[in-house]
Structures are given as C-alpha cells and as structure tokens.
C-alpha positions as CSV (number, residue, x, y, z in Angstrom):
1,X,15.1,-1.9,1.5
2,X,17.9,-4.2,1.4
3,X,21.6,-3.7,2.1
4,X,24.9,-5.2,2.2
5,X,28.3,-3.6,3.8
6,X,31.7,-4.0,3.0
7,X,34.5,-3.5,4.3
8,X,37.8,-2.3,1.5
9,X,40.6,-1.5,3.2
10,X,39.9,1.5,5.8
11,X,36.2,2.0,3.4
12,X,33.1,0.8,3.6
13,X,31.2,-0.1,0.4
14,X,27.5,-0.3,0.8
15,X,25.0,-2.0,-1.9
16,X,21.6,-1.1,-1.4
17,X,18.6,-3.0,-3.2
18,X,15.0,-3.4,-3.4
19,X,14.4,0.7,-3.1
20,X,12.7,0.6,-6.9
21,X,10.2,4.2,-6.9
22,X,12.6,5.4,-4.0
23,X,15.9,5.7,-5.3
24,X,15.7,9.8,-5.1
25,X,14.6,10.3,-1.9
26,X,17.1,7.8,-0.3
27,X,20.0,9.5,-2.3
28,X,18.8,12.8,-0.7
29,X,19.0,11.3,2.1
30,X,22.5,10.4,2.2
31,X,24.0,13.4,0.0
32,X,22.6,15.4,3.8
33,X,24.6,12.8,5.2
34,X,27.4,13.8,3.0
35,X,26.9,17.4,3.8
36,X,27.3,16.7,7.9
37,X,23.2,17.3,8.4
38,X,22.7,13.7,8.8
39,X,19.4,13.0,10.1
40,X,20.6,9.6,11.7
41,X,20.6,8.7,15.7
42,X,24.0,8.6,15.2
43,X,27.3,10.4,15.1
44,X,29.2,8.5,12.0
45,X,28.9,11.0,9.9
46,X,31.4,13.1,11.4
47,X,34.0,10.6,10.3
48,X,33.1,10.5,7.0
49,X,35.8,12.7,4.8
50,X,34.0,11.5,1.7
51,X,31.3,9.9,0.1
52,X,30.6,8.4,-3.9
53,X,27.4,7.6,-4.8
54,X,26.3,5.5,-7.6
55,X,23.3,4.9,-8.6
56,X,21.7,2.1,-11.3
57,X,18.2,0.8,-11.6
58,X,17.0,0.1,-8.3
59,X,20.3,-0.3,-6.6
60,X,22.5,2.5,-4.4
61,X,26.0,1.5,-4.5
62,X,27.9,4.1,-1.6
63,X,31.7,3.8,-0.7
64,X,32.9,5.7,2.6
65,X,36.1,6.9,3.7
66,X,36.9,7.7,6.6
67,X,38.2,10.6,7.6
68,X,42.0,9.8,8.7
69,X,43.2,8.0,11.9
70,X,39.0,7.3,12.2
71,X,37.3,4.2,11.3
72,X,33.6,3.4,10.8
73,X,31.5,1.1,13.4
74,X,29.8,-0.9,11.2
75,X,27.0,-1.6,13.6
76,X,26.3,2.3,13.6
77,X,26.3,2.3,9.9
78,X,23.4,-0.3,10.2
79,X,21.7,1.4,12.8
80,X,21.7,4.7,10.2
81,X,20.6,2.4,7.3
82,X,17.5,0.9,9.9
83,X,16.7,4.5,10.2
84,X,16.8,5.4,6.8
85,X,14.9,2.8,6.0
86,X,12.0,3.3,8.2
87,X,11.9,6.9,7.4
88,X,11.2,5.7,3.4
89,X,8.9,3.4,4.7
90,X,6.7,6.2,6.4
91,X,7.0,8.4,3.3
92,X,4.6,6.3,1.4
C-alpha cells in the first residue's frame, strides 16, 4: 500500500495506491474509522467530524475534516495508515 497526504485548508486529502484485490477491506477499515471504532494506536479519530471516501480502480481517495477548533497531526495519520497497512498485509 501506497499513500500520499495532503493538506486543503484545515483537511487532509489522502490518495491511496497499490491496494489492487484489497480495496474492500481497507474501505471497511476506514468507514469503522468514520464510525469512532477505529482500530488505530491512535486517538485522531476523535477529531474527525467527517469523512468522504472515493473509491476507483485500485486507488482510495479520503478527505478529512476536522472537527472545529481541532486539527489533524499528520504524523498520527501516518502512523494509522502504517497500521492499516500491516493489518492488510497479515490478512493474506
């Protein structure tokens, strides 16, 4: 899995490649995210007041907000992608 962050104004955009066969099971994984039942060793999903997901052919395109007077720490969104990752990886 590959990914690339963002930042848009107070959002985060985040490109995800190279997931080909596990595009469902990573979507799953954020929409729990999305749903505060994030499985991540971290606590950025409490800012999160929403989350669009858009999916095409082997790529994941997400865009956080933030909820208000919060912002995102990038390095924990990368340390939640890591773990994402290595949880898809186990799943073979």
């Amino acid at each position: 899995m590959k990914y690339n962050i963002s930042k848009q104004s107070d959002e985060l955009e985040i490109k995800v490649g190279g997931i080909k066969g596990k595009e469902k099971q990573l979507v799953d994984a954020f929409q729990k995210c999305q749903e505060g039942s994030c499985l991540c060793p971290t606590q950025e999903y409490q800012k999160l007041d929403s989350l669009q997901i858009e999916q095409t052919d082997g790529e994941i395109k997400l865009r956080l907000r933030p909820k208000e007077g919060t912002q995102f720490n990038q390095a924990e969104i990368e340390r939640c992608l890591e773990h994402t990752s290595g949880r898809l990886k186990s799943e073979k």
